[in-house]
PLY file of the C-alpha trace (Angstrom):
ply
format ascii 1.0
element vertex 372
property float x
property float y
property float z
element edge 371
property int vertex1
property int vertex2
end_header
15.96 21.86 -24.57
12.98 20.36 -25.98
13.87 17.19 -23.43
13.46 20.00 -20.77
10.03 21.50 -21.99
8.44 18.08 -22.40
9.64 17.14 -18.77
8.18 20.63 -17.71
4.99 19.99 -18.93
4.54 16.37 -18.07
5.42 17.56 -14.54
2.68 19.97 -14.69
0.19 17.92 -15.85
1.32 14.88 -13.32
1.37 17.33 -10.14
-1.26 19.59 -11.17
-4.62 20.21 -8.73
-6.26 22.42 -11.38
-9.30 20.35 -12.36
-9.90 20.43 -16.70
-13.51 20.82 -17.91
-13.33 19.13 -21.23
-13.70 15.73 -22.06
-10.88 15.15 -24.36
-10.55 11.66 -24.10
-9.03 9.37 -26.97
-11.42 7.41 -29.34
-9.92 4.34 -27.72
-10.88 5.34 -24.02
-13.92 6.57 -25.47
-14.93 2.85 -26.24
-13.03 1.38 -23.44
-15.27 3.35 -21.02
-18.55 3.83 -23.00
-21.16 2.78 -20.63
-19.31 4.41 -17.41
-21.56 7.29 -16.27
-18.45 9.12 -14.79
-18.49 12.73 -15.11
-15.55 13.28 -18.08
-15.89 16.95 -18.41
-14.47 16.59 -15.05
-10.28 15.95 -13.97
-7.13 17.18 -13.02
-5.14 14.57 -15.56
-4.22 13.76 -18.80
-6.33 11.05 -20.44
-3.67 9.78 -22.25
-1.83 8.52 -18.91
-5.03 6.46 -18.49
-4.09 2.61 -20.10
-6.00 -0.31 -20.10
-4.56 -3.13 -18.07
-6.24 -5.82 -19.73
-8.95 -6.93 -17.64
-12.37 -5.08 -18.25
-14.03 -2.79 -15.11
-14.02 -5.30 -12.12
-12.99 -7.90 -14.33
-10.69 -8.52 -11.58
-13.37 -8.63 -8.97
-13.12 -6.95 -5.92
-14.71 -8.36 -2.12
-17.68 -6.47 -1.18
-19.02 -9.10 1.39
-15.79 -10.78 2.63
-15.64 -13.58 4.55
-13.41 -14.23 7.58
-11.69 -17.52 9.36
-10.14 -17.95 12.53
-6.36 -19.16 13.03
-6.39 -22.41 13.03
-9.03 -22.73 10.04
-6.45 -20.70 8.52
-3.63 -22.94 8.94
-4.61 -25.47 6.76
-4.05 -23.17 3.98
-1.68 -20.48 4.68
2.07 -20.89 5.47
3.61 -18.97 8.47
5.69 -16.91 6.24
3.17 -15.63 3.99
2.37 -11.96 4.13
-0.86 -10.55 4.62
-2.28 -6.84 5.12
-2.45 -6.58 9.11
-4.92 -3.88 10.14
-6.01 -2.93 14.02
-8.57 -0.41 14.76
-9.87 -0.75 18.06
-8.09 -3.96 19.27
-10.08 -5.59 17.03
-7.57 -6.90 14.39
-7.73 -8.39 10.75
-4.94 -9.99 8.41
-5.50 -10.08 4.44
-3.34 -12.77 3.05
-1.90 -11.63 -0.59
-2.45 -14.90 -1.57
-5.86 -13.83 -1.96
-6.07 -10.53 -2.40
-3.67 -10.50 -5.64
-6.27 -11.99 -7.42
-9.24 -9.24 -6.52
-6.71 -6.29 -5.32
-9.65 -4.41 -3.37
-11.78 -5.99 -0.33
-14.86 -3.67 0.92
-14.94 -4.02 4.99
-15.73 -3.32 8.00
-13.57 -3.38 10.93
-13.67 -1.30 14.46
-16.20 1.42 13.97
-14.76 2.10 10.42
-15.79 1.49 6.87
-12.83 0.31 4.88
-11.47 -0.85 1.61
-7.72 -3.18 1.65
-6.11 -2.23 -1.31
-3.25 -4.06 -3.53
-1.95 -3.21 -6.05
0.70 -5.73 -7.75
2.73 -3.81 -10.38
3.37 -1.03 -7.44
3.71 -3.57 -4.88
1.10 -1.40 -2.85
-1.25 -2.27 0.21
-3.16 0.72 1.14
-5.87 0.59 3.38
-8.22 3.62 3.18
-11.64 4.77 5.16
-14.09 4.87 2.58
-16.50 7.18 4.78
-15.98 10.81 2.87
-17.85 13.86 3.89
-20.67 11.78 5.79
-20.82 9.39 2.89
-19.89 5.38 2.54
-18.22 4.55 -1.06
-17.69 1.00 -2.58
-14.87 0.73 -4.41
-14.14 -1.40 -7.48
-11.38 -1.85 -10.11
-11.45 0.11 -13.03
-9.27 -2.02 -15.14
-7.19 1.27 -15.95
-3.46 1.65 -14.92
-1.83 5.35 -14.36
2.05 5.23 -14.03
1.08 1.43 -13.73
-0.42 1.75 -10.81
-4.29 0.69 -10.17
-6.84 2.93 -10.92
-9.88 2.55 -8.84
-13.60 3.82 -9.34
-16.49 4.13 -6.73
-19.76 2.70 -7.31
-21.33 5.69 -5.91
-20.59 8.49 -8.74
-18.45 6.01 -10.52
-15.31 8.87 -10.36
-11.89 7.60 -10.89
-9.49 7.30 -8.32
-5.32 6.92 -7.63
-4.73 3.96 -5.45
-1.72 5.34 -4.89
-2.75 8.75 -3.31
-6.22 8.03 -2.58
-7.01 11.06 -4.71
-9.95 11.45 -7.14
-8.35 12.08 -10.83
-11.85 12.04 -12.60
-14.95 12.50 -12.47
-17.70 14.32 -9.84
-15.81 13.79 -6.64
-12.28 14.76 -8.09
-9.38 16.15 -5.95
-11.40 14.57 -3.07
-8.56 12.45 -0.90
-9.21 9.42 1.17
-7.88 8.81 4.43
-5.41 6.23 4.70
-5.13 4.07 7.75
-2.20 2.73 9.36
-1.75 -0.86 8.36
1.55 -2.50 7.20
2.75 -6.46 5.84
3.52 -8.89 8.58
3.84 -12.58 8.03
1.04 -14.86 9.34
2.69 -16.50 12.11
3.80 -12.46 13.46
0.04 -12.05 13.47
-1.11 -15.32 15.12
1.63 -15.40 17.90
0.56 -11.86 19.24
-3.03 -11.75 18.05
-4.61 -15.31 17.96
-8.53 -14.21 17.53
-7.02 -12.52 14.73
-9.27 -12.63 12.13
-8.33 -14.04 8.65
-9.51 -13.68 4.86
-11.00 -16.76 4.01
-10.53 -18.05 0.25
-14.29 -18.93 0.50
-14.75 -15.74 -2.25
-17.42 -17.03 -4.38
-14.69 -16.73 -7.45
-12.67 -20.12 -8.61
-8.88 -18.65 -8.54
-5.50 -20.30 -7.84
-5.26 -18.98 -4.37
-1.53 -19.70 -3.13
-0.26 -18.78 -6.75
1.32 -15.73 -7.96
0.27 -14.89 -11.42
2.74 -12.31 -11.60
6.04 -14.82 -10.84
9.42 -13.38 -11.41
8.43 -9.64 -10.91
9.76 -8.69 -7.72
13.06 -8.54 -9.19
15.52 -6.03 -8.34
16.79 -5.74 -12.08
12.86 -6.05 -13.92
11.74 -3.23 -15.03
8.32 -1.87 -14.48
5.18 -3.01 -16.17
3.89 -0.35 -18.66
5.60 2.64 -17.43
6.01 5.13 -20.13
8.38 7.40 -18.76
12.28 6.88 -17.57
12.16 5.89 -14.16
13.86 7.82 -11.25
17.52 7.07 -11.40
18.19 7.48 -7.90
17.57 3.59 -6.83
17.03 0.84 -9.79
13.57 0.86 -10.21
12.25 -2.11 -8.67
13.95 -1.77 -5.38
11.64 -1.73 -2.35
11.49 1.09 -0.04
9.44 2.26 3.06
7.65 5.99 2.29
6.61 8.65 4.77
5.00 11.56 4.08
4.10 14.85 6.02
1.95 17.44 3.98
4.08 17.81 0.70
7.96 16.54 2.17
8.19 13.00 1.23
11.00 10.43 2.41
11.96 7.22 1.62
14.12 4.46 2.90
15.72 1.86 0.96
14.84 -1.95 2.25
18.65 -2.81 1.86
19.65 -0.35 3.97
17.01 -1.03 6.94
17.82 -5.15 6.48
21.49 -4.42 7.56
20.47 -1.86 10.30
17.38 -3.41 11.83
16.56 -0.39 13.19
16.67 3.48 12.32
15.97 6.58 14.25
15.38 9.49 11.59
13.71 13.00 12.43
11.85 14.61 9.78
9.46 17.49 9.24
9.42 17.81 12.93
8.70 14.51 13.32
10.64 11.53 15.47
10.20 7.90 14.05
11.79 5.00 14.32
11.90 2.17 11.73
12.13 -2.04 12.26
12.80 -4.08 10.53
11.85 -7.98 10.56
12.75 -11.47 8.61
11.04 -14.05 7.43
8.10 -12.66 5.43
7.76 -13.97 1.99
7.14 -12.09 -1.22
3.96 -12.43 -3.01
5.75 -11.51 -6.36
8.44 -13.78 -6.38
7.68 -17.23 -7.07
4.35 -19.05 -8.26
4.20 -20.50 -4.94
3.93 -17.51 -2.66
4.87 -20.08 0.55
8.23 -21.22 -1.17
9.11 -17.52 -2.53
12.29 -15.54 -1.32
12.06 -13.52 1.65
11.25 -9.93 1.30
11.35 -8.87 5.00
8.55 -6.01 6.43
9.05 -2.53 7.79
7.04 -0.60 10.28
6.96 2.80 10.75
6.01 4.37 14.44
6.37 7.51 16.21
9.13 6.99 18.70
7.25 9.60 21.71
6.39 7.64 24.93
5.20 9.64 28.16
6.63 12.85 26.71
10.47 11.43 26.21
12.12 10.59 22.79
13.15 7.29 22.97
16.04 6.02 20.76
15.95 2.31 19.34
18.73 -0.15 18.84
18.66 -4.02 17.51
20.10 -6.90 19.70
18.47 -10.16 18.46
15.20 -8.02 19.16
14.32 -4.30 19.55
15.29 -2.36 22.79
15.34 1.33 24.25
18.21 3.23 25.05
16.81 5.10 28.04
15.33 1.85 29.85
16.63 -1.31 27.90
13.30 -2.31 27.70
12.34 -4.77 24.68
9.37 -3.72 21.52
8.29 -5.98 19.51
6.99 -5.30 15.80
3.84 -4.31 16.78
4.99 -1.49 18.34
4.72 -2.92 21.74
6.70 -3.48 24.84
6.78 -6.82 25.75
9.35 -6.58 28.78
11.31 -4.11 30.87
9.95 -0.59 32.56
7.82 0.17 29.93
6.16 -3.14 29.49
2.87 -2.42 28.34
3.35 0.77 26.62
2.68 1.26 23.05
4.34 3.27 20.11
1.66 4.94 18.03
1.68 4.03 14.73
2.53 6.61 11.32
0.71 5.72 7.95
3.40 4.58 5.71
3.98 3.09 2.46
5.50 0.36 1.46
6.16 -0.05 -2.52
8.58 -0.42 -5.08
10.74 2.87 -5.69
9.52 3.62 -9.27
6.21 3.75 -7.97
6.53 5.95 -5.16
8.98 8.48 -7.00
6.76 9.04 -9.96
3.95 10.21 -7.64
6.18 12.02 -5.39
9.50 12.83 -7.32
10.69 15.54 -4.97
11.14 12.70 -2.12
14.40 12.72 -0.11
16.16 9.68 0.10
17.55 8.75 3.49
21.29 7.63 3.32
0 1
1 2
2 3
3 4
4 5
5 6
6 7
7 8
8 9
9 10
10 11
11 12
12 13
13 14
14 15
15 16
16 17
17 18
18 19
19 20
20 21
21 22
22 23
23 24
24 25
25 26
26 27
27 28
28 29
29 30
30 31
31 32
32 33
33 34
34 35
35 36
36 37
37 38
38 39
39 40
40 41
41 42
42 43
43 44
44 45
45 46
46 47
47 48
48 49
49 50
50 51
51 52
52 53
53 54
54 55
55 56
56 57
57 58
58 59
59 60
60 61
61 62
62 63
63 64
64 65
65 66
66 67
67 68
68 69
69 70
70 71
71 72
72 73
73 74
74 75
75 76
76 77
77 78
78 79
79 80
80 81
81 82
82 83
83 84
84 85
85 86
86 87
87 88
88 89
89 90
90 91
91 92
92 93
93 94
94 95
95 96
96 97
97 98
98 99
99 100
100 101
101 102
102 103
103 104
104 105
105 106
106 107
107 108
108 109
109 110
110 111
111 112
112 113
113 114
114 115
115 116
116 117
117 118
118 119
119 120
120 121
121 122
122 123
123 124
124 125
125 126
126 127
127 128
128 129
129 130
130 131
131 132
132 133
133 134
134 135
135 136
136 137
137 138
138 139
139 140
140 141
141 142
142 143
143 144
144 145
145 146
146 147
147 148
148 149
149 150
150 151
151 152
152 153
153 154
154 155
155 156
156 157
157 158
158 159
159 160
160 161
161 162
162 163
163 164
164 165
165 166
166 167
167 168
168 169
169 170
170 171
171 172
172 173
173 174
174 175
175 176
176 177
177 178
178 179
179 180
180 181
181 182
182 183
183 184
184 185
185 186
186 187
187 188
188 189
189 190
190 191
191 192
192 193
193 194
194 195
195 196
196 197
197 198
198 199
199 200
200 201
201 202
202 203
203 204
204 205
205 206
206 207
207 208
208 209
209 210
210 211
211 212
212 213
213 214
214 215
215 216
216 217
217 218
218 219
219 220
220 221
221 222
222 223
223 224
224 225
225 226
226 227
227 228
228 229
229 230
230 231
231 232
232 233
233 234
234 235
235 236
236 237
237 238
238 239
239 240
240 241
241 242
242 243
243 244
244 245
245 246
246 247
247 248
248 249
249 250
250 251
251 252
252 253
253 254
254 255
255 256
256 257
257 258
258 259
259 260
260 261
261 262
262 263
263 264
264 265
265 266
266 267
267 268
268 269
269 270
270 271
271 272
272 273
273 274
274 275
275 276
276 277
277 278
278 279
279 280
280 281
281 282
282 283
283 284
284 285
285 286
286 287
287 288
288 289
289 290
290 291
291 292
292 293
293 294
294 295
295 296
296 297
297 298
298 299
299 300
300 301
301 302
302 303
303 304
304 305
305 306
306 307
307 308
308 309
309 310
310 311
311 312
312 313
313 314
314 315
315 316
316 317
317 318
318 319
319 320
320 321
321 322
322 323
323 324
324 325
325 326
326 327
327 328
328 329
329 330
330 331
331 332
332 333
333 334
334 335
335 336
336 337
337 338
338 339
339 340
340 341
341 342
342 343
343 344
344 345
345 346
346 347
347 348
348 349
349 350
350 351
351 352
352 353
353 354
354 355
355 356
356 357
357 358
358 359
359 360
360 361
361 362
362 363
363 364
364 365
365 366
366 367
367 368
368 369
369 370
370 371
């Protein structure tokens, strides 16, 4: 019973909007965070979820004036199976290399007509990309050097509130329960991105920081059977914790689908909450938690996630050393386009998705359904 009542409220707290006006923050945090001018009096969470992950606020430094490299600049350094962040908003296309982002986990940008910020976050295995234009307004985002659920907390430079990579919610301070907007993006290996898009822009390691680009300081973690940098409660049992999956949401129903199960597949077909997607699945993309050397780590594989509508018809997928139609035969590639066949030149549009480890996405969204 009392097992029950303490999961009861720590549900409550964790899924809670209602935003707390005291500032009832430990001694500790209280020193962690003493020349922050966040608003305290102001959040929907507990304070104790908030842990320090070592590193002080932006002592892992984020990118606020990135610099970019074409292709073949790019090849000098980064292997064709290394994965990086691709992001297209109006044909004009970027890739973020892990390799480089691990080590500062947010770049500032610009890109298209939009204002973003590329988010990673390690422990979760997260890349989030988010418009940082809210309500008229530009933020900057930085890294707090606070984990929730081990996951990275962020803070803007703006009001200096606190916010859940994760979600792209504001937890504390003025501009709490404000969400970002998340924009489609997913993890392709470089050569996927070069082959299709070679004026592809790339991040250049030219960051003004000395770090061990091409290294993974976090080696050995993307282990099926490790278990989860500081998270304090049991992890969901429904998948071991540390298996990846690829997330959808649609206002509050959440669904996931294992990696092992879209690996053997190659392709899946799903409706939910009204919606029709399909799911591929490619090879030959590298982890950039596996080994030290990202370029010689184990293969992870990528998911994307589209909506399967084209001219008003449903279309229905299948895998035949590539992806194909069932109503015309003709062939998609993993960009969501086709390449050849009787709708060569058509395009699938694209669904924000998530792609993490499971313990991650289930204690944010522990109601998800798991597709089987």
């Amino acid at each position: 019973m009392k097992f029950l009542i303490g999961t009861l409220i720590f549900l409550t707290l964790l899924f809670s909007n209602e935003i707390q006006t005291i500032d009832n923050r430990s001694f500790k945090l209280k020193l962690h965070t003493m020349s922050w001018e966040t608003n305290w009096k102001k959040h929907t969470i507990d304070y104790d979820e908030l842990l320090s992950g070592g590193p002080s606020r932006d002592g892992i430094p984020p990118l606020d004036t990135p610099k970019f490299v074409d292709i073949q600049s790019a090849k000098q350094w980064l292997n064709d199976r290394e994965p990086v962040i691709f992001v297209k908003i109006n044909n004009e296309v970027k890739a973020y290399a892990l390799q480089v982002l691990i080590w500062h986990e947010i770049v500032n940008d610009t890109l298209g007509d939009k204002k973003i910020s590329v988010t990673f976050c390690p422990l979760c295995n997260a890349s989030i990309v988010f418009d940082r234009k809210l309500d008229g307004k530009t933020y900057d985002f930085g890294t707090s050097g606070l984990l929730r659920h081990s996951d990275l907390v962020m803070y803007d430079r703006q009001t200096e509130s606190l916010w859940q990579q994760f979600t792209g919610t504001a937890i504390v301070g003025d501009l709490t329960n404000k969400i970002l907007t998340q924009i489609p993006s997913s993890i392709m290996s470089f050569k996927e991105v070069y082959t299709r898009f070679p004026q592809a822009k790339i991040l250049s390691r030219n960051t003004g920081y000395l770090r061990d680009y091409g290294r993974n300081p976090y080696a050995g973690y993307d282990d099926v059977n490790q278990t989860p940098f500081m998270l304090r409660q049991e992890a969901d049992g429904r998948m071991l914790p540390m298996q990846r999956v690829a997330t959808v949401s649609f206002g509050t129903k959440d669904k996931a689908y294992s990696y092992n199960v879209l690996k053997k597949k190659k392709v899946v077909n799903d409706t939910f909450a009204h919606q029709n997607l399909t799911l591929f699945y490619g090879n030959n993309v590298a982890s950039a938690l596996d080994r030290s050397d990202i370029a010689s780590s184990k293969d992870s594989g990528t998911v994307v996630v589209y909506d399967r509508h084209v001219n008003g018809k449903v279309l229905e997928f299948y895998y035949k050393d590539g992806f194909f139609d069932k109503q015309t035969n003709s062939q998609w590639n993993l960009f969501g386009e086709a390449v050849q066949g009787e709708l060569k030149g058509e395009k699938l549009t694209p669904i924000v998705f998530g792609s993490h480890f499971w313990f991650a996405w289930a204690v944010f969204k522990p109601n998800t359904i798991i597709y089987k």
